[in-house]
N, CA, C and O atoms as a Tripos MOL2 file, in Angstrom:
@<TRIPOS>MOLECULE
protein
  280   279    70     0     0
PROTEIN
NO_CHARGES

@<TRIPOS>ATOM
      1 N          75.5980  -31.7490    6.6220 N.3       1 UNK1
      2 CA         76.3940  -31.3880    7.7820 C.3       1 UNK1
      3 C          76.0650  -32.3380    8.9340 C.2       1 UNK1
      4 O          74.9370  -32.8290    8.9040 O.2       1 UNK1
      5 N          76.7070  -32.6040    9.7360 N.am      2 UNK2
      6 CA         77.1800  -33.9840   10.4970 C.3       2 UNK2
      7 C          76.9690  -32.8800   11.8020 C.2       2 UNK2
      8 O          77.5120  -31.7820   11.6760 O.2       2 UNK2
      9 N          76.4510  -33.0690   12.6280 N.am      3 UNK3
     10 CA         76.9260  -33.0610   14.2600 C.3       3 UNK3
     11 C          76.9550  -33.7260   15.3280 C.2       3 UNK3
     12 O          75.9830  -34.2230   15.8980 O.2       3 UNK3
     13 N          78.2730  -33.7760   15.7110 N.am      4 UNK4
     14 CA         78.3350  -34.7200   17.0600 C.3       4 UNK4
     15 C          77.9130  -34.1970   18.3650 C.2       4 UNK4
     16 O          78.1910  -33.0440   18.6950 O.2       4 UNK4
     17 N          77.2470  -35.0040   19.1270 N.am      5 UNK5
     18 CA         76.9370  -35.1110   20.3890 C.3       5 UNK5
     19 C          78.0750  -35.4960   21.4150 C.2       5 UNK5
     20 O          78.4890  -36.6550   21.4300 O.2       5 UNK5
     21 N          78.5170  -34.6720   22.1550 N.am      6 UNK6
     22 CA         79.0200  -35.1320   23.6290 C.3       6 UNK6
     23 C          77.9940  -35.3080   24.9150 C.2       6 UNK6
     24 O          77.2710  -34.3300   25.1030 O.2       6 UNK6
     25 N          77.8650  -36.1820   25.6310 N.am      7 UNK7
     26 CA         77.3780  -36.1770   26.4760 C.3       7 UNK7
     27 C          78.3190  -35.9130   27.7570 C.2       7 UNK7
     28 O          79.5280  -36.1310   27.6840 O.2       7 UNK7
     29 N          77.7520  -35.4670   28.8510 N.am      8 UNK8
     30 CA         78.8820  -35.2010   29.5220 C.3       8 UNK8
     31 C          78.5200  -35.5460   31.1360 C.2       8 UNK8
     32 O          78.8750  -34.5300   31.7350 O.2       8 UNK8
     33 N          77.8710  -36.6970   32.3130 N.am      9 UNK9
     34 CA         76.7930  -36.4070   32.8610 C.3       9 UNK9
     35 C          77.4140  -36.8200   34.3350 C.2       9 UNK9
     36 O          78.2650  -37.6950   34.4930 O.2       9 UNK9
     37 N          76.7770  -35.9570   35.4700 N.am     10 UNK10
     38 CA         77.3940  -35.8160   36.9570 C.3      10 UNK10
     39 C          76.5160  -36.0030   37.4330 C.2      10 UNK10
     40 O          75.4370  -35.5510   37.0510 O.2      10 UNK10
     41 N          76.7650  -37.1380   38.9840 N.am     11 UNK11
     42 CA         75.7860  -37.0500   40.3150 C.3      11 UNK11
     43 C          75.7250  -36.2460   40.9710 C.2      11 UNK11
     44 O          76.8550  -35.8020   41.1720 O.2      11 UNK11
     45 N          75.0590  -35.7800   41.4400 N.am     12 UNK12
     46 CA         75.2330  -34.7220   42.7300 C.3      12 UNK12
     47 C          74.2940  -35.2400   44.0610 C.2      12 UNK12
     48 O          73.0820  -35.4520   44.1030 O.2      12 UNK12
     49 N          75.1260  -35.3360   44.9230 N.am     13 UNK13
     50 CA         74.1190  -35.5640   46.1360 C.3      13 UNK13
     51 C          74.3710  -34.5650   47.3720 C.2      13 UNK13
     52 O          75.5450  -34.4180   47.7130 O.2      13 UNK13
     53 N          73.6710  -34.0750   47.8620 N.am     14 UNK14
     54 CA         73.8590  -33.2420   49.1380 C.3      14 UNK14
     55 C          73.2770  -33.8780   49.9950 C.2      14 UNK14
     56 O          72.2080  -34.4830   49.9130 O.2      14 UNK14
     57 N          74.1880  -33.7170   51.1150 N.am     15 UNK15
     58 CA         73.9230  -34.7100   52.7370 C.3      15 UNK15
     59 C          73.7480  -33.6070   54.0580 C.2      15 UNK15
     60 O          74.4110  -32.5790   54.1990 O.2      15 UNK15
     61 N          73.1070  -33.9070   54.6070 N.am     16 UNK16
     62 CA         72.6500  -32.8180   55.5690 C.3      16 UNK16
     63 C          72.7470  -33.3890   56.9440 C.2      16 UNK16
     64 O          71.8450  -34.1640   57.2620 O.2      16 UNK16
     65 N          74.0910  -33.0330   58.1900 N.am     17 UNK17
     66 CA         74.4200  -33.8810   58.8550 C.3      17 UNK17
     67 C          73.9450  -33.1440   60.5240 C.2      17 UNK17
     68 O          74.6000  -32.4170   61.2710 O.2      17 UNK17
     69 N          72.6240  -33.6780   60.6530 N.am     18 UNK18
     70 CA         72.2600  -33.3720   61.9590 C.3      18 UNK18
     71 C          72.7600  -32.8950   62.9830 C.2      18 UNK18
     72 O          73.9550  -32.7350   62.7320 O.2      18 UNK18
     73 N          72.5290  -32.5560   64.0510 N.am     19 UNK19
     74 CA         73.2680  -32.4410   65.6620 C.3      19 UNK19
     75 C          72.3000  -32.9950   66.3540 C.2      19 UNK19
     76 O          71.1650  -32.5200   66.3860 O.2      19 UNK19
     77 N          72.6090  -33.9210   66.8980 N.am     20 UNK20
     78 CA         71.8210  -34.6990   68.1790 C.3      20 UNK20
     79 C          71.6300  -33.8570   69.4260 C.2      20 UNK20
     80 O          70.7910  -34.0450   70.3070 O.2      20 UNK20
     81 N          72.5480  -32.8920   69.3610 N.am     21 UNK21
     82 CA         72.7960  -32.1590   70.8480 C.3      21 UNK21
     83 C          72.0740  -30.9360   70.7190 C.2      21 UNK21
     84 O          72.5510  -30.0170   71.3840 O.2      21 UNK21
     85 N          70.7740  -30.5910   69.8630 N.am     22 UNK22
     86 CA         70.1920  -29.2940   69.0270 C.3      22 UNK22
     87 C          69.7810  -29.4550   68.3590 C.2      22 UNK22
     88 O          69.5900  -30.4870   67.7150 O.2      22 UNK22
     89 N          69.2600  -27.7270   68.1830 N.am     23 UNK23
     90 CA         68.2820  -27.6840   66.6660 C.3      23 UNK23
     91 C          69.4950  -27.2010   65.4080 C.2      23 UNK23
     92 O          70.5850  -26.6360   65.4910 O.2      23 UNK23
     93 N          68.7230  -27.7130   64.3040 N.am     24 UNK24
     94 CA         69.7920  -27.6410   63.0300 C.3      24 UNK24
     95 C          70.4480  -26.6110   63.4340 C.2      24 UNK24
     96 O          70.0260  -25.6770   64.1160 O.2      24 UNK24
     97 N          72.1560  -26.8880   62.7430 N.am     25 UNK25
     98 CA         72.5860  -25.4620   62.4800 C.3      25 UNK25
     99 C          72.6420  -24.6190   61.5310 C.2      25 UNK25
    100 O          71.6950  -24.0720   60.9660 O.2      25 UNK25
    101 N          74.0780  -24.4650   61.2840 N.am     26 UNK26
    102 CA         73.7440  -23.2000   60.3520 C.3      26 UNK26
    103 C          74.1050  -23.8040   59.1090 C.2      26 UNK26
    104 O          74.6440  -24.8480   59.4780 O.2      26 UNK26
    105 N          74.1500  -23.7780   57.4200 N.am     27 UNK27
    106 CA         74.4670  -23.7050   56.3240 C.3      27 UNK27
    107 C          75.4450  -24.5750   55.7710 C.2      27 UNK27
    108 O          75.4560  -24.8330   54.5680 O.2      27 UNK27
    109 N          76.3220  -25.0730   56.6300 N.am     28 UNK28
    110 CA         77.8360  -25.2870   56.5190 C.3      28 UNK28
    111 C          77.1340  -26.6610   56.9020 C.2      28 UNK28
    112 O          77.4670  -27.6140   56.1980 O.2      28 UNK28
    113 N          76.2250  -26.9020   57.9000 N.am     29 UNK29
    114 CA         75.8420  -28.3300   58.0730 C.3      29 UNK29
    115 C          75.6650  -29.3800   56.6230 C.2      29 UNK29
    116 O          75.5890  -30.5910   56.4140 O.2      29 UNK29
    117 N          75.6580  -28.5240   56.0690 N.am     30 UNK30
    118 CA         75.3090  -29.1170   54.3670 C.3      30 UNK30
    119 C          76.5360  -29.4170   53.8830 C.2      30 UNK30
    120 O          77.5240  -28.7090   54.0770 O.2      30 UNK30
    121 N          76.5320  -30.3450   53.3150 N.am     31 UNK31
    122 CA         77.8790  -30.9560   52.1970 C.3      31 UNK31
    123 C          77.7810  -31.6120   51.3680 C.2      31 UNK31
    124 O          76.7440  -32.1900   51.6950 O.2      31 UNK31
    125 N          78.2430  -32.2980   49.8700 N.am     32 UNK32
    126 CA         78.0910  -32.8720   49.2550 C.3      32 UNK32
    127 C          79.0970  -33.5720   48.3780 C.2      32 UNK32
    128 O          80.2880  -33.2620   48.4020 O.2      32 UNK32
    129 N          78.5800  -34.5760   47.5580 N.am     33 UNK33
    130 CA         79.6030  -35.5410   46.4940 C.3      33 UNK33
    131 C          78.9300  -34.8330   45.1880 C.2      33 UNK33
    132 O          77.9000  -34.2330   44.8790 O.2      33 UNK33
    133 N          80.1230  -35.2680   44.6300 N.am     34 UNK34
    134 CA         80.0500  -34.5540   43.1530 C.3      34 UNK34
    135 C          80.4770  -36.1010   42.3500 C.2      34 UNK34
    136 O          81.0340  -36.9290   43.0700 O.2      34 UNK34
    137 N          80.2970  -36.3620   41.3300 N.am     35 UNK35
    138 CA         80.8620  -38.0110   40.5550 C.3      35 UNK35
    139 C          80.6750  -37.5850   39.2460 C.2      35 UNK35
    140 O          79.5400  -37.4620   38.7870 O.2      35 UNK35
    141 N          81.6220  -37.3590   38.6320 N.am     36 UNK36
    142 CA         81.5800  -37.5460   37.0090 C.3      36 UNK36
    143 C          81.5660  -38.8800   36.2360 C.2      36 UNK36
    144 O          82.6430  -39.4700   36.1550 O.2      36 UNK36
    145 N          80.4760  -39.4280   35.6570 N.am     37 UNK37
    146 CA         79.9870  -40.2700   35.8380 C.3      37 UNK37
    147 C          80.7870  -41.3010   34.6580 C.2      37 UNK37
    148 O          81.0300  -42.4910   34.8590 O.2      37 UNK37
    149 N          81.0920  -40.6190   33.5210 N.am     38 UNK38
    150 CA         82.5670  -41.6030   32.4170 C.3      38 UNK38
    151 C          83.9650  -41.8730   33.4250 C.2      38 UNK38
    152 O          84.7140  -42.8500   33.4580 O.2      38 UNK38
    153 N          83.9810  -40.9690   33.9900 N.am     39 UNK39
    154 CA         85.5290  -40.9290   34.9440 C.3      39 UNK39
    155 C          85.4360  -42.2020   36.1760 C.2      39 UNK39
    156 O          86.0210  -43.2640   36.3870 O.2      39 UNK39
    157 N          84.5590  -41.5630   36.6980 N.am     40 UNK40
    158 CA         84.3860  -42.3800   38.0570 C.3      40 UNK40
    159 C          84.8240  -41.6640   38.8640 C.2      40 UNK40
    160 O          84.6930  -42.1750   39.9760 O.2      40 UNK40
    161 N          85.5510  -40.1940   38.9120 N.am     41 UNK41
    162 CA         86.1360  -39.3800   39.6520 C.3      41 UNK41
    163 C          85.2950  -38.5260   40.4360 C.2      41 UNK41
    164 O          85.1010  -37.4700   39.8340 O.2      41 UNK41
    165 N          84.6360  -38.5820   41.7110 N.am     42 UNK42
    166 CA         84.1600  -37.8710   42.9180 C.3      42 UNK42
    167 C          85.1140  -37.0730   43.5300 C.2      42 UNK42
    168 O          86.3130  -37.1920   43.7800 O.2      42 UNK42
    169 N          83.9310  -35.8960   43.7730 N.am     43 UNK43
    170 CA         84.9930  -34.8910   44.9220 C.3      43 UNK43
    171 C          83.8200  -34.1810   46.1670 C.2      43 UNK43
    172 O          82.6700  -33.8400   45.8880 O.2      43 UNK43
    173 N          84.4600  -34.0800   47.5580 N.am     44 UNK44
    174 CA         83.3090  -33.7340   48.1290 C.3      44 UNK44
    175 C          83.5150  -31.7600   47.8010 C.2      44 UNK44
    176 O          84.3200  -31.1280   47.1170 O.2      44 UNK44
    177 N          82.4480  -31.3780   48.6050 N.am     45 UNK45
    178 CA         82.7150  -30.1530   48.3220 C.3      45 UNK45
    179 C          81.5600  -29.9520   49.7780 C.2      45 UNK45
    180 O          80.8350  -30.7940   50.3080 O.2      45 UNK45
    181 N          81.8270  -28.0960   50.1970 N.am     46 UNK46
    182 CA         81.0640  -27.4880   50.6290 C.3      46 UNK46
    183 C          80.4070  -26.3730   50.2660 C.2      46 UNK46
    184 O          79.4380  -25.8000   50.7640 O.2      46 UNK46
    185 N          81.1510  -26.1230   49.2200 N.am     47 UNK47
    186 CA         80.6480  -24.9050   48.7860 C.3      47 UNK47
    187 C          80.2410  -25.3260   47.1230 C.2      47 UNK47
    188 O          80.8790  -26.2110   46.5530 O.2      47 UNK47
    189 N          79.0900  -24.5710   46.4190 N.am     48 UNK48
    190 CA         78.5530  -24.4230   45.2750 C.3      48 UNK48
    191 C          79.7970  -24.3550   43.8100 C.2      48 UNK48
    192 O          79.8940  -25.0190   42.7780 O.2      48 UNK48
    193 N          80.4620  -23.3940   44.2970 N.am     49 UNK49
    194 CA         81.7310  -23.3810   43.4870 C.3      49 UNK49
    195 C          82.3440  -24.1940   43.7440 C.2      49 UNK49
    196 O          83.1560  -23.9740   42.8450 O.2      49 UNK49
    197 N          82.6490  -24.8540   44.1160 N.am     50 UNK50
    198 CA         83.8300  -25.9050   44.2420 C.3      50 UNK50
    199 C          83.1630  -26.7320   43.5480 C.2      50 UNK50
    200 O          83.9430  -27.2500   42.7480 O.2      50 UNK50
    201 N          81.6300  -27.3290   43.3690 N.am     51 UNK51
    202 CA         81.4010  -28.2990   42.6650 C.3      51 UNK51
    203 C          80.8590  -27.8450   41.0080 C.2      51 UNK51
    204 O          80.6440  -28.6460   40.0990 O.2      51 UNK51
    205 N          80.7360  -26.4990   40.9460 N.am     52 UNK52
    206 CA         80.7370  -25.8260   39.3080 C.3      52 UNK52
    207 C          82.1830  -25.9820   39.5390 C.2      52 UNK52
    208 O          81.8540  -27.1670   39.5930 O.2      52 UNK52
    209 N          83.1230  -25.9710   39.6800 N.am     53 UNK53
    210 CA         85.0050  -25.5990   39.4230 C.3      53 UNK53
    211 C          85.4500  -27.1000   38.9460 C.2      53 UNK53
    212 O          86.4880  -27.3850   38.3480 O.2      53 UNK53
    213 N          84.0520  -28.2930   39.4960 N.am     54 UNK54
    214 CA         85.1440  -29.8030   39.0170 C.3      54 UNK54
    215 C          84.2580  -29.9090   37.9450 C.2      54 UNK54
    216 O          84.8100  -30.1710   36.8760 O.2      54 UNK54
    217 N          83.0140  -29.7790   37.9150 N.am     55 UNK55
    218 CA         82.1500  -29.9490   36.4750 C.3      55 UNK55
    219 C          83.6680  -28.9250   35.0240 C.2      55 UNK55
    220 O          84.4140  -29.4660   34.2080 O.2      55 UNK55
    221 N          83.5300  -27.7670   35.2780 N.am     56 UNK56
    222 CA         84.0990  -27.0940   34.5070 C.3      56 UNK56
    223 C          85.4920  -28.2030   34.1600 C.2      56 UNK56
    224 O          86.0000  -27.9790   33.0610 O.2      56 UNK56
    225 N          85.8700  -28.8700   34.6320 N.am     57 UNK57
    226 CA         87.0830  -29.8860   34.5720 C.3      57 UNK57
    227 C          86.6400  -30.4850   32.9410 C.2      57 UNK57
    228 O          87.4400  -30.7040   32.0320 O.2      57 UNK57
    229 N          85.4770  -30.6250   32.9010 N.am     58 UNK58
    230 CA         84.8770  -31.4930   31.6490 C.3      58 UNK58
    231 C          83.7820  -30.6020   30.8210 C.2      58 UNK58
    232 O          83.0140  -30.8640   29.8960 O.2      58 UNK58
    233 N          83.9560  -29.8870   31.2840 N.am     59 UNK59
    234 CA         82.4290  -28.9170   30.6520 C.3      59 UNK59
    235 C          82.7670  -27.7570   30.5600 C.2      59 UNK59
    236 O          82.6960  -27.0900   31.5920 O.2      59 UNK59
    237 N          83.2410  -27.1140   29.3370 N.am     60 UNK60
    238 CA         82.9540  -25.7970   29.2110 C.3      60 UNK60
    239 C          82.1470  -24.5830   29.6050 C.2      60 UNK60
    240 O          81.4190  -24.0310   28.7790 O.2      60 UNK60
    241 N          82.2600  -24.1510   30.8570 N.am     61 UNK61
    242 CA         80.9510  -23.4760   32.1140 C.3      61 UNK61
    243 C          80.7130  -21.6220   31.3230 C.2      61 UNK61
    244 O          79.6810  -20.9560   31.2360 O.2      61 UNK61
    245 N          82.3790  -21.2350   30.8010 N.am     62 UNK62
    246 CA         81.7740  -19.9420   30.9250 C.3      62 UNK62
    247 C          80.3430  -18.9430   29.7700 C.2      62 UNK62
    248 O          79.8350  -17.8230   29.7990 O.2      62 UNK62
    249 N          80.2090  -20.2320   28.8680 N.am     63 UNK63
    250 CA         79.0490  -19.5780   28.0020 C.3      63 UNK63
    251 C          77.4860  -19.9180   28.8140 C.2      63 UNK63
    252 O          76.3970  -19.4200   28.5280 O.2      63 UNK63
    253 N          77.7010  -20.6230   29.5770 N.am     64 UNK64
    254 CA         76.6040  -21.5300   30.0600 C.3      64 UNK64
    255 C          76.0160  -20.2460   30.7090 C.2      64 UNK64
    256 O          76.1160  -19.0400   30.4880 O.2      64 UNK64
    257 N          75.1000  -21.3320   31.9580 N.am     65 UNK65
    258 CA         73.8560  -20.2950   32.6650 C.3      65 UNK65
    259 C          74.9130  -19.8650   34.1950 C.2      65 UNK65
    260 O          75.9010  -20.4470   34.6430 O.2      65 UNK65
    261 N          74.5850  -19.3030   34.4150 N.am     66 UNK66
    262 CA         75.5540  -18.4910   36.0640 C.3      66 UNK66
    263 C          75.4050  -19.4210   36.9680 C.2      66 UNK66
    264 O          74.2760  -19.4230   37.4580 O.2      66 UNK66
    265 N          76.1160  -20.2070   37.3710 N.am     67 UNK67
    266 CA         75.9380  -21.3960   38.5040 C.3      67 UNK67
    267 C          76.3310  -20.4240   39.5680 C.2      67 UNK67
    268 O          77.3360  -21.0050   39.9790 O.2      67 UNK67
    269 N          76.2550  -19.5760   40.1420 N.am     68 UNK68
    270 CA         76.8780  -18.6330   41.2290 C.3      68 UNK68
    271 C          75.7500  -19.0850   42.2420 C.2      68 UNK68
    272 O          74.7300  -19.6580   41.8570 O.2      68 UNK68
    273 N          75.9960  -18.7990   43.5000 N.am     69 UNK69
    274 CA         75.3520  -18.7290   44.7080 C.3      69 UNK69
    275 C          74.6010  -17.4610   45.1490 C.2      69 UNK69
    276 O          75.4870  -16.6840   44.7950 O.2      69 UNK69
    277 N          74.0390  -16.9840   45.4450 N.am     70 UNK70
    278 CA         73.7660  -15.1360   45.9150 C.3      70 UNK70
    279 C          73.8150  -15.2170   47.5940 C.2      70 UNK70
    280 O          73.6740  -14.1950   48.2660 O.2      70 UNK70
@<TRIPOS>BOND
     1     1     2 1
     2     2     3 1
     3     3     4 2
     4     3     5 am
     5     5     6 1
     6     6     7 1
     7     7     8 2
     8     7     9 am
     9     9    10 1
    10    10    11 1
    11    11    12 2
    12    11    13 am
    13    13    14 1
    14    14    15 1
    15    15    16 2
    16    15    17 am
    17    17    18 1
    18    18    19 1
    19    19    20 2
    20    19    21 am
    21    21    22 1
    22    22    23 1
    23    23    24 2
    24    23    25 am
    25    25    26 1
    26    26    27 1
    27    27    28 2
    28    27    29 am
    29    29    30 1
    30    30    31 1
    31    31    32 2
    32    31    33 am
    33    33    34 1
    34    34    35 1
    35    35    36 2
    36    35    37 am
    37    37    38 1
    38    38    39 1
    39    39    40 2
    40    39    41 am
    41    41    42 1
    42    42    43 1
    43    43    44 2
    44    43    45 am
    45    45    46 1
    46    46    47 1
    47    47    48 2
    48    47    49 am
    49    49    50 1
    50    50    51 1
    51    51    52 2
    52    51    53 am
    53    53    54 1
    54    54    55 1
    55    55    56 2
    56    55    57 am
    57    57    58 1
    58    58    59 1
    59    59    60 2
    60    59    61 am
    61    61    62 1
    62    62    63 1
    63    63    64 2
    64    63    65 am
    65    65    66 1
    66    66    67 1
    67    67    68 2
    68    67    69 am
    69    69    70 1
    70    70    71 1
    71    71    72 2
    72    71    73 am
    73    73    74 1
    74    74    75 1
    75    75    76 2
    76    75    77 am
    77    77    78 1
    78    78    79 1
    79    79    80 2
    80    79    81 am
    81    81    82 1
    82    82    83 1
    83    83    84 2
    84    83    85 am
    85    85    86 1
    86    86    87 1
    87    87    88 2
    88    87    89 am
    89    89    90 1
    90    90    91 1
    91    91    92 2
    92    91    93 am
    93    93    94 1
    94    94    95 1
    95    95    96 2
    96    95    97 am
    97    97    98 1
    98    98    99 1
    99    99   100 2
   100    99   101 am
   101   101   102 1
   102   102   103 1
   103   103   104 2
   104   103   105 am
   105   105   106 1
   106   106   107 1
   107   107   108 2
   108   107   109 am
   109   109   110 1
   110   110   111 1
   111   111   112 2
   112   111   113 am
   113   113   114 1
   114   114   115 1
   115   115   116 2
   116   115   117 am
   117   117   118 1
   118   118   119 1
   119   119   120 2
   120   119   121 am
   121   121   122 1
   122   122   123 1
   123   123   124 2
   124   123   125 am
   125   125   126 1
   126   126   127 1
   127   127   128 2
   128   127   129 am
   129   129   130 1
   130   130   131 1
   131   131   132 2
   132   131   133 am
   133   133   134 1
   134   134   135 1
   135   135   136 2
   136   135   137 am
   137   137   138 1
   138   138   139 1
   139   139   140 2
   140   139   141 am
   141   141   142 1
   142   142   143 1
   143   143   144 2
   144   143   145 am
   145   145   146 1
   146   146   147 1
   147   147   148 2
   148   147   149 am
   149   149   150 1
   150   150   151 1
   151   151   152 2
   152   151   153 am
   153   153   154 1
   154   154   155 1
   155   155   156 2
   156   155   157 am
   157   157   158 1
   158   158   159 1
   159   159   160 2
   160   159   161 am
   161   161   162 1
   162   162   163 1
   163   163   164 2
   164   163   165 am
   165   165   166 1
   166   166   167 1
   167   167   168 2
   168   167   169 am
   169   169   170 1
   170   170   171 1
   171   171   172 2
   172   171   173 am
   173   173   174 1
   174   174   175 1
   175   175   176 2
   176   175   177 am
   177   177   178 1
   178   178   179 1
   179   179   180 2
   180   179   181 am
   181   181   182 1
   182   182   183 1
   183   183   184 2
   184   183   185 am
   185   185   186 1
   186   186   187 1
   187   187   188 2
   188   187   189 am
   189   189   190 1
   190   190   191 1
   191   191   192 2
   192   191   193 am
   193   193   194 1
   194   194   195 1
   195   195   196 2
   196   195   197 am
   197   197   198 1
   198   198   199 1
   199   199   200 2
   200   199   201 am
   201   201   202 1
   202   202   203 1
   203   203   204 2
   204   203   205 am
   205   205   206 1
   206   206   207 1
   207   207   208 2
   208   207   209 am
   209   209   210 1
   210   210   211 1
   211   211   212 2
   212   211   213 am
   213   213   214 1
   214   214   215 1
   215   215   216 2
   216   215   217 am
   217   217   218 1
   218   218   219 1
   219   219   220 2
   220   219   221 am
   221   221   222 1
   222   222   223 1
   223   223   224 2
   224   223   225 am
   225   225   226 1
   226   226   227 1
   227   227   228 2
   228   227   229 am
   229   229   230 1
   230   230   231 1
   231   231   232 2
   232   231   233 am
   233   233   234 1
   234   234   235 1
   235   235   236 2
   236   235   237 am
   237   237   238 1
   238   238   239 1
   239   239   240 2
   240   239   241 am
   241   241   242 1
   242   242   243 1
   243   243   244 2
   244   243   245 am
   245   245   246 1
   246   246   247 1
   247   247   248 2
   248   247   249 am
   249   249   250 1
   250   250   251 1
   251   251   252 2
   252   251   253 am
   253   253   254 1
   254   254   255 1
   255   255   256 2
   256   255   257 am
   257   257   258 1
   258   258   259 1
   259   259   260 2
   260   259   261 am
   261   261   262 1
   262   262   263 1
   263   263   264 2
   264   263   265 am
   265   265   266 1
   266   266   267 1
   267   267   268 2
   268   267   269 am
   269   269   270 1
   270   270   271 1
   271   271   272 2
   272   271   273 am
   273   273   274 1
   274   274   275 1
   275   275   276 2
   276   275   277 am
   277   277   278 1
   278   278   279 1
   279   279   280 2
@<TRIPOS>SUBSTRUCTURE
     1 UNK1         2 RESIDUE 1 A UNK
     2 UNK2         6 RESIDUE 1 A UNK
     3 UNK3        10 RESIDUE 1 A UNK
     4 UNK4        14 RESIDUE 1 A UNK
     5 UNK5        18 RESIDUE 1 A UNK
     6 UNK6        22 RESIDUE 1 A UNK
     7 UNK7        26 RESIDUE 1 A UNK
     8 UNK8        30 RESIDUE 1 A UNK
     9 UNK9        34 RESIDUE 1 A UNK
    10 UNK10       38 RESIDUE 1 A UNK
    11 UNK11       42 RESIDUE 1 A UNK
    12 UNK12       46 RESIDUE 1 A UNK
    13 UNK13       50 RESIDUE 1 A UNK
    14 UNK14       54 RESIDUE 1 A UNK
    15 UNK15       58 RESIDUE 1 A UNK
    16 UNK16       62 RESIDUE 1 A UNK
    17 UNK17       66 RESIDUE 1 A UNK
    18 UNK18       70 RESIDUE 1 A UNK
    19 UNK19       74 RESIDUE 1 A UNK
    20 UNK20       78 RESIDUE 1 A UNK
    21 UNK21       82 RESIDUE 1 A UNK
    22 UNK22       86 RESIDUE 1 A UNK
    23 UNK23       90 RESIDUE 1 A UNK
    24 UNK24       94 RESIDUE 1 A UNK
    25 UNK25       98 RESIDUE 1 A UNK
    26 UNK26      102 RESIDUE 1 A UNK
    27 UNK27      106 RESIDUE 1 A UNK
    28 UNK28      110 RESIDUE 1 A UNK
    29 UNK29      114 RESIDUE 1 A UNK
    30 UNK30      118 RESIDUE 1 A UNK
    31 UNK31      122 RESIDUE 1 A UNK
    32 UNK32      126 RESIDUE 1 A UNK
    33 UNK33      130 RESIDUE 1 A UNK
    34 UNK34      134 RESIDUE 1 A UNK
    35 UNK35      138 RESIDUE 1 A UNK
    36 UNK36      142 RESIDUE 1 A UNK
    37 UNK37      146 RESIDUE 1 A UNK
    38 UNK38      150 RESIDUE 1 A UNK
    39 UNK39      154 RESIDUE 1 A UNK
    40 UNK40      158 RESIDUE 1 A UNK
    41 UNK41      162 RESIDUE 1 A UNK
    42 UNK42      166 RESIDUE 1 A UNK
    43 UNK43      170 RESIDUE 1 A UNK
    44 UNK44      174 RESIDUE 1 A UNK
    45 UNK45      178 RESIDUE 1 A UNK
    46 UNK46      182 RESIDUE 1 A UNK
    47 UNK47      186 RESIDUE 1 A UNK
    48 UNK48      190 RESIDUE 1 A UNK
    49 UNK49      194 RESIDUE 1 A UNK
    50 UNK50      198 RESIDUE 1 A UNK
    51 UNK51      202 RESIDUE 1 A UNK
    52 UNK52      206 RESIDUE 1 A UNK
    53 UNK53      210 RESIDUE 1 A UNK
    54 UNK54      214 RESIDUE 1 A UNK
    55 UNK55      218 RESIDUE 1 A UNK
    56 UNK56      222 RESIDUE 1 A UNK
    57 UNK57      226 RESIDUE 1 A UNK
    58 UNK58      230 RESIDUE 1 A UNK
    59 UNK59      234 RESIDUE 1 A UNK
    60 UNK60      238 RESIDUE 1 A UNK
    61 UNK61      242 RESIDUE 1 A UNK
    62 UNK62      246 RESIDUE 1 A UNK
    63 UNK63      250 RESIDUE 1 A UNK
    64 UNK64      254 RESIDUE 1 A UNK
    65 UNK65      258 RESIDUE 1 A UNK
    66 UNK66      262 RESIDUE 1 A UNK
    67 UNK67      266 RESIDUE 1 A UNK
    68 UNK68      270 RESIDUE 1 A UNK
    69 UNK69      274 RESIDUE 1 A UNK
    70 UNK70      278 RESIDUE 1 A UNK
């Protein structure tokens, strides 16, 4: 019996964009790039789901582990 391998593999970077005029704010100051790395296709996102929703584009998510936020 034969099995194939897919590889399937994403950047993720989160950027954290100061205020000069203050102390950090709140949560939302956070943002990030997402890059599927065969495609070349990036997307920004702010929220956790939005960047499990473009993985799932290429990756079968719902047997996997709970990417949810709490």
């Amino acid at each position: 019996m034969t099995v194939e391998t897919t590889v399937v593999s994403f950047v993720v970077r989160f950027v954290y964009d100061a205020r000069a005029d203050g102390p950090a704010g709140p949560a939302s100051d956070w943002h990030g790039f997402i890059r599927h790395v065969q495609s070349d296709e990036e997307r920004h996102f702010t929220r956790w789901e939005d960047a499990a929703s473009f993985m799932a584009q290429y990756v079968r998510l719902e047997n996997g582990p709970d990417v949810t936020v709490a």
